[in-house]
C-alpha positions in Angstrom: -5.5 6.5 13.8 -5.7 5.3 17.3 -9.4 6.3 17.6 -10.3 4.0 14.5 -11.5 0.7 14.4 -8.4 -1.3 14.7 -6.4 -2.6 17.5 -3.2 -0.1 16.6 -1.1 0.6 19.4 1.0 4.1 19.8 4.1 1.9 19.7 2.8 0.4 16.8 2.2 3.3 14.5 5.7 4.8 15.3 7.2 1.6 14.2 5.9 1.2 11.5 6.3 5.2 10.3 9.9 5.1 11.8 10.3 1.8 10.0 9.0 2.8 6.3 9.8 6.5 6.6 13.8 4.7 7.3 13.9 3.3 4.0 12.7 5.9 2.2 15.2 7.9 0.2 15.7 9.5 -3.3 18.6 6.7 -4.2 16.3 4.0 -2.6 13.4 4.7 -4.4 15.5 5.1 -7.7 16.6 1.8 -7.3 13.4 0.2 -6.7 12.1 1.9 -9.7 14.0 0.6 -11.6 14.1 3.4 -14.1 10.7 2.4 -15.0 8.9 5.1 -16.0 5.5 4.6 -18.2 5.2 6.3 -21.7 1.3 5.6 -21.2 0.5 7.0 -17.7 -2.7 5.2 -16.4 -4.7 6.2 -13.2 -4.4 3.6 -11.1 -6.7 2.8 -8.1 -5.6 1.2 -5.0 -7.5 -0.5 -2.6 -5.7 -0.6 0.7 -5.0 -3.1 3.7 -6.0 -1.6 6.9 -3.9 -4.5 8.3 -1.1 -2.9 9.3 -0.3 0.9 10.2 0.6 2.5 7.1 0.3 -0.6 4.9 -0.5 1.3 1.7 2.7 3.4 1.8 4.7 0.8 -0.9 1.8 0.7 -3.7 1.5 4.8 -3.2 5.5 5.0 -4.1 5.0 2.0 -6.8 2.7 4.1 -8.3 4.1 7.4 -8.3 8.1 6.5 -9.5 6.5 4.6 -12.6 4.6 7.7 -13.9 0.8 7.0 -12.8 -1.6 8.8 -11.3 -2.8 7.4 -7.8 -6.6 7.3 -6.8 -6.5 5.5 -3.5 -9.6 3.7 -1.2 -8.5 3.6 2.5 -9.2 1.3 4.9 -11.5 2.3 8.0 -8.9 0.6 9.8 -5.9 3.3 9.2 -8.0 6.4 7.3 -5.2 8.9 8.3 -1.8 8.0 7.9 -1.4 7.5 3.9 -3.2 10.9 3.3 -1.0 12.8 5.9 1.8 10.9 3.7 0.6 12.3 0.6 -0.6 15.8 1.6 3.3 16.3 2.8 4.3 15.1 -0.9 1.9 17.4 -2.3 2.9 20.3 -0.5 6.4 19.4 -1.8 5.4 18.9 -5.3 1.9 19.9 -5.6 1.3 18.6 -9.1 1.9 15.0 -8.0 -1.2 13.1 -9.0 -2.7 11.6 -5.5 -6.3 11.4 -4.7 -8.6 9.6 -2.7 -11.6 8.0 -3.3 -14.8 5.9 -1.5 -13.9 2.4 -2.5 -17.3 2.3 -4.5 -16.6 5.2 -6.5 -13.1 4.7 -7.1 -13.8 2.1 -9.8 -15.2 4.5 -12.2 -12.0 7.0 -12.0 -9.4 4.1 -12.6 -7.7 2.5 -15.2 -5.8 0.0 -13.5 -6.2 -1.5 -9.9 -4.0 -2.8 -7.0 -6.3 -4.3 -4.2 -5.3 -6.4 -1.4 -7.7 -8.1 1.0 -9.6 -11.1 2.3 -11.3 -13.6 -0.2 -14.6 -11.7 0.1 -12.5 -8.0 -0.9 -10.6 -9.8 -4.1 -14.0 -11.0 -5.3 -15.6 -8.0 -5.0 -12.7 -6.1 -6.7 -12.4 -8.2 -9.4 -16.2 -8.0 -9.6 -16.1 -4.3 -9.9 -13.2 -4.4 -12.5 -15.5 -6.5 -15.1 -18.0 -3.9 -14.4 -16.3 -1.1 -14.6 -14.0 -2.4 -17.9 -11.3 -2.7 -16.0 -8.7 -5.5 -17.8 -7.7 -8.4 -16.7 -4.1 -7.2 -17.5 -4.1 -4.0 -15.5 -5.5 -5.8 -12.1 -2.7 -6.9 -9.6 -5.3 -8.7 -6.6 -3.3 -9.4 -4.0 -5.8 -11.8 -1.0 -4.4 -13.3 2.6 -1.3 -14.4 2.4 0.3 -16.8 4.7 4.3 -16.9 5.5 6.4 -19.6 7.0 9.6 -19.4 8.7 12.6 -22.2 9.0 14.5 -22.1 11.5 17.4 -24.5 12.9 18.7 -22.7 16.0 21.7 -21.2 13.9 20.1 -17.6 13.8 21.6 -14.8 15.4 20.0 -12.8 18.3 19.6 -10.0 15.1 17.7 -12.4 13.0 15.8 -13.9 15.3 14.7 -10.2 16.4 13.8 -9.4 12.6 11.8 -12.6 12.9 9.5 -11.5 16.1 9.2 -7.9 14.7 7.7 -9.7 11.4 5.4 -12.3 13.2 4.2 -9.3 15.1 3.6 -6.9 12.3 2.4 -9.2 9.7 
């Protein structure tokens, strides 16, 4: 990851593992499923950020704990993380559905999509879901977001930490 084309530090990546890999647990995940689990299991393509290090982690887990089958696109900027992710589910429970796929080709595999992205990438994306029969009701297109924080100078030294780490990640 540090050898792509991205401007990841070490410091950065172990963040953000130690961060998301913190949060992860078997109640925590219950809980964010929601005991949604789909009767009609799709395979559902993701196209991933490369914004962050291990960005894609949270659509992965979406995915899996409602009963899909993930086909992923990685980013150029972070092409190793999420697969090392999934190869240690897999070797855990090898019959979890997790694939990858070149961005291009991944259109004709899916069912549903989850793409996040510049302007340019949501066009495309929704471009290749009207080619490829993808619905309009099985697309979540997520493009640049922008986030705003109010502050009054009542904020904690904790909060105001939880602030930088976020203007610096995000």
């Amino acid at each position: 990851t540090l050898e792509a084309s991205n401007r990841f530090t070490e410091p950065a990546i172990a963040f953000a593992i130690n961060q998301q890999m913190a949060e992860l647990s078997a109640s925590a995940l219950q809980e964010w499923g929601g005991g949604c689990w789909s009767q009609h299991p799709l395979r559902v393509g993701v196209l991933n950020a490369g914004n962050i290090p291990l960005v894609g982690l949270q659509d992965l887990l979406a995915v899996l704990i409602t009963g899909h089958a993930y086909v992923g696109a990685l980013s150029s900027k972070s092409p190793h993380l999420l697969p090392a992710f999934a190869d240690e589910i897999q070797q855990h429970a090898p019959d979890v559905p997790i694939a990858f796929e070149d961005a291009d080709l991944l259109f004709q595999r899916v069912d549903a999509l989850i793409a996040t992205g510049q302007d340019d990438t949501i066009e495309w994306a929704a471009a290749q879901c009207e080619a490829h029969d993808v619905a309009p009701g099985r697309r979540l297109l997520r493009g640049h977001r922008y986030g705003v924080a109010v502050i009054d100078g009542q904020e904690s030294e904790d909060e105001r930490e939880q602030l930088a780490e976020d203007m610096l990640l995000h």
